[in-house]
C-alpha positions in Angstrom: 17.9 -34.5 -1.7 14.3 -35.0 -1.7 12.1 -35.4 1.9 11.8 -38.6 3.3 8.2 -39.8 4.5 6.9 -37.0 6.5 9.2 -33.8 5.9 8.9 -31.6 3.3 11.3 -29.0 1.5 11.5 -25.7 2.6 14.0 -23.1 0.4 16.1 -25.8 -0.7 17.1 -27.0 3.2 15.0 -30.5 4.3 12.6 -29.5 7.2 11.5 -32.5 9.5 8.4 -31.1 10.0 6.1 -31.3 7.0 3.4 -28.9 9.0 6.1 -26.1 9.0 6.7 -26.4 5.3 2.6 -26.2 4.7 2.4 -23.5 7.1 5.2 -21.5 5.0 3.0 -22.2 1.7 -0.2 -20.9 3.5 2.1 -17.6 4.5 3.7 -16.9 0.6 -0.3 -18.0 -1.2 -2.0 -15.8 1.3 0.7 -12.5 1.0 2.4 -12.5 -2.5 0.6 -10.7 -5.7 -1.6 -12.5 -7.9 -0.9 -16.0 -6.3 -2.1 -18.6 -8.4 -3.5 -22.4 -8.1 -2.1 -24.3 -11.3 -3.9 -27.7 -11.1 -2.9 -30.6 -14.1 -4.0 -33.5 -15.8 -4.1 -36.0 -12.8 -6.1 -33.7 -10.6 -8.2 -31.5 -13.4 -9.3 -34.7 -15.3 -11.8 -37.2 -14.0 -9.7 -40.2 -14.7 -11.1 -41.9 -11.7 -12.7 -41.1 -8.3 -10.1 -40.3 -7.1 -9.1 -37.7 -9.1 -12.5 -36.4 -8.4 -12.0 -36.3 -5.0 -8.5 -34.3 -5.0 -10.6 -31.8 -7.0 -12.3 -31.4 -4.2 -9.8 -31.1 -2.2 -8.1 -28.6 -4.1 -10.9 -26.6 -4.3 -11.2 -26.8 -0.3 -7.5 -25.0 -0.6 -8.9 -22.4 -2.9 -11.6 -21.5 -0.4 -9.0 -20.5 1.7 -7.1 -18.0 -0.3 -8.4 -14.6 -1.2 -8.4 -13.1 -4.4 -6.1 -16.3 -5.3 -7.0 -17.5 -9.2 -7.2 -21.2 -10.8 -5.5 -21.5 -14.3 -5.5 -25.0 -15.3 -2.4 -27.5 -17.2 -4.9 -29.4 -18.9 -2.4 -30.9 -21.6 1.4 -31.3 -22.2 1.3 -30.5 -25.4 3.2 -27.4 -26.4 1.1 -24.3 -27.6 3.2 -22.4 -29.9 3.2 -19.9 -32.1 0.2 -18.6 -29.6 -0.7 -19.0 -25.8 -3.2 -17.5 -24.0 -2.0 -17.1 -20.5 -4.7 -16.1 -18.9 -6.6 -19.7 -20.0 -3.4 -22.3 -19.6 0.1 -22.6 -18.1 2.0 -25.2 -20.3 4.8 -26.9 -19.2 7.0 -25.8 -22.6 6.8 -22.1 -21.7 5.5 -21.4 -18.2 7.1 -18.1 -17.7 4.8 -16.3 -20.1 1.8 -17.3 -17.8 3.6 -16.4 -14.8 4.9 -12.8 -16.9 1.6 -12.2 -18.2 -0.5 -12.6 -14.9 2.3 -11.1 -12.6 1.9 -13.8 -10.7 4.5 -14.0 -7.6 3.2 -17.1 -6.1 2.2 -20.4 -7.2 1.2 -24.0 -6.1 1.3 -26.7 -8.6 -0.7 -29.7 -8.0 -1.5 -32.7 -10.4 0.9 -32.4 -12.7 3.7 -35.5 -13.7 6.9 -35.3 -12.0 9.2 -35.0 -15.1 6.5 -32.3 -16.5 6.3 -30.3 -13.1 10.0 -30.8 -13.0 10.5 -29.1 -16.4 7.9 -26.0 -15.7 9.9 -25.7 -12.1 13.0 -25.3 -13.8 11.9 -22.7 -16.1 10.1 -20.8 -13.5 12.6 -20.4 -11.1 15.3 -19.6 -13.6 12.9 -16.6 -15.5 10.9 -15.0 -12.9 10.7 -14.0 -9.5 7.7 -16.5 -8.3 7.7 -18.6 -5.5 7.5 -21.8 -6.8 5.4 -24.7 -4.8 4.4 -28.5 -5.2 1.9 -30.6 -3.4 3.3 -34.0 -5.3 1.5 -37.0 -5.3 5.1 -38.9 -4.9 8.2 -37.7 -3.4 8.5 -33.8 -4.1 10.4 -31.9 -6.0 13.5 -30.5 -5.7 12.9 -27.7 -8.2 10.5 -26.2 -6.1 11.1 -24.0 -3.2 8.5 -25.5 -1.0 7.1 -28.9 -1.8 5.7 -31.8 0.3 5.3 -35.5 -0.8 3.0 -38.4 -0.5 -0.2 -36.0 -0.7 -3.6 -37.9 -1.4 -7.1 -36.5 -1.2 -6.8 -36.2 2.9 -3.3 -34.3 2.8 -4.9 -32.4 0.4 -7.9 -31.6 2.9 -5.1 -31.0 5.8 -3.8 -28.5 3.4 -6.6 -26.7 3.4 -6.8 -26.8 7.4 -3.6 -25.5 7.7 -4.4 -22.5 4.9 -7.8 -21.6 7.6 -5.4 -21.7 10.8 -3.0 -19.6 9.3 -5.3 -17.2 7.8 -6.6 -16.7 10.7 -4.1 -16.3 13.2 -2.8 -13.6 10.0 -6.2 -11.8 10.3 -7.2 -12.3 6.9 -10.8 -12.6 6.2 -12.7 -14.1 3.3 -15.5 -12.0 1.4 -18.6 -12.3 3.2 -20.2 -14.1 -0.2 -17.6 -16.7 -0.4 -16.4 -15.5 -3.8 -12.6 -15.3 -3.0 -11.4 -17.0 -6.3 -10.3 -14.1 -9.0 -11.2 -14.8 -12.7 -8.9 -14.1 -15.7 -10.0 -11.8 -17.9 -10.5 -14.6 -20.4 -12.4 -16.7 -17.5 -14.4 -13.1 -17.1 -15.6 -13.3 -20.4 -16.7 -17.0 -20.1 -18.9 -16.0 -17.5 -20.3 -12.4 -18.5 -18.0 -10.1 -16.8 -17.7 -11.8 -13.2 -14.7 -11.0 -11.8 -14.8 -13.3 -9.0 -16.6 -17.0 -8.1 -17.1 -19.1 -5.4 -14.6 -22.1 -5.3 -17.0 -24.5 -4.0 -20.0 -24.0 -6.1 -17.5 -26.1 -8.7 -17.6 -29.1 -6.6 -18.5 -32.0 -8.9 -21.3 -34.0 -7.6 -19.7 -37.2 -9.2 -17.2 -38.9 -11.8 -17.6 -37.9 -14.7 -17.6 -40.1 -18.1 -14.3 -40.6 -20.1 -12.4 -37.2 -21.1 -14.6 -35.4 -18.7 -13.5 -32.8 -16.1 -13.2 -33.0 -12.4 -13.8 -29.7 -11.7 -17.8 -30.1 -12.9 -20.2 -28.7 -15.8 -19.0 -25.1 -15.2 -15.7 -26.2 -16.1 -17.4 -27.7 -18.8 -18.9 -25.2 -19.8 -16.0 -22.6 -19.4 -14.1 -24.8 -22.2 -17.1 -24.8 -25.0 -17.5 -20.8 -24.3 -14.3 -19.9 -24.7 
């Protein structure tokens, strides 16, 4: 069964509470190795203002989490023979991103029901992540913690939630604000940096067609590398 308006799903069991089921995602993102942001099309794009302003949103979630990195699903389409999996996740073989980044946690945000449903799936059935979704609709069932209905100001009570918990856990941020982790591909992009501020990627505004939410260092991220 999928939550109803207001609950979420927690570990396969419906939990009335949707805060309890955020509070549980702020708990596995802030204590499990490598864990991992995967934003898609819907979110990473600038389709509209509103896409722009879930970016934002996102990025507020981001700030929350140290040493948490971003690797985008910018496409659907599948990547074989090659994949770099510190650049993308892709939906047709999402364990080889999760294998090669050792990643033990992840929140998927953004991404199509019937595609997140597919990379869910595969996840949970080839590695030992902890699969998440913030879905724009009604959840997924393939995730071990998802809530529904989540528009730019869940989004931003997200992120609240991630600051409470961190800091009833004790868990500070680095005094410069750079708590996001680079790739070793996104590294390379930017001259050997091995980690960035999430919020000096807020876009100021929507961009033209085919252009990315995340702002010109996204931009320019995708014409380096």
């Amino acid at each position: 069964m999928l939550p109803e308006p207001g609950e979420g799903l927690m570990y396969g069991i419906l939990e009335p509470q949707e805060e309890k089921v955020i509070e549980e995602m702020a708990r596995v993102m802030l204590t499990s190795p490598n864990a991992t942001l995967f934003p898609g099309p819907m979110l990473l794009w600038a389709w509209n203002e509103h896409a722009v302003q879930k970016a934002k949103a996102l990025l507020e979630i981001a700030a929350q989490i140290p040493n948490v990195m971003i690797i985008p699903m910018p496409d659907y389409r599948p990547k074989y023979p090659k994949i770099d999996p510190e650049e993308v996740i892709n939906p047709n073989h999402p364990n080889l991103t999760i294998w090669g980044n050792k990643i033990e946690a992840c929140i998927f945000v953004g991404v199509h029901c019937h595609y997140a449903n597919l990379t869910l799936k595969m996840i949970r059935a080839g590695t030992n992540c902890c699969t998440m979704a913030i879905c724009a609709e009604q959840g997924h069932e393939d995730a071990m913690l998802t809530i529904r209905d989540s528009d730019t100001a869940k989004l931003q009570r997200v992120a609240k939630v991630f600051k409470r918990v961190r800091e009833e856990m004790g868990i500070k941020l680095p005094d410069n604000g750079e708590n996001v982790r680079f790739t070793g591909t996104q590294s390379k992009v930017y001259g050997g940096k091995t980690h960035t501020n999430p919020l000096e990627f807020m876009p100021s505004a929507t961009g033209a067609a085919g252009g990315t939410a995340f702002g010109h260092n996204a931009e320019q991220m995708k014409r380096e590398a």
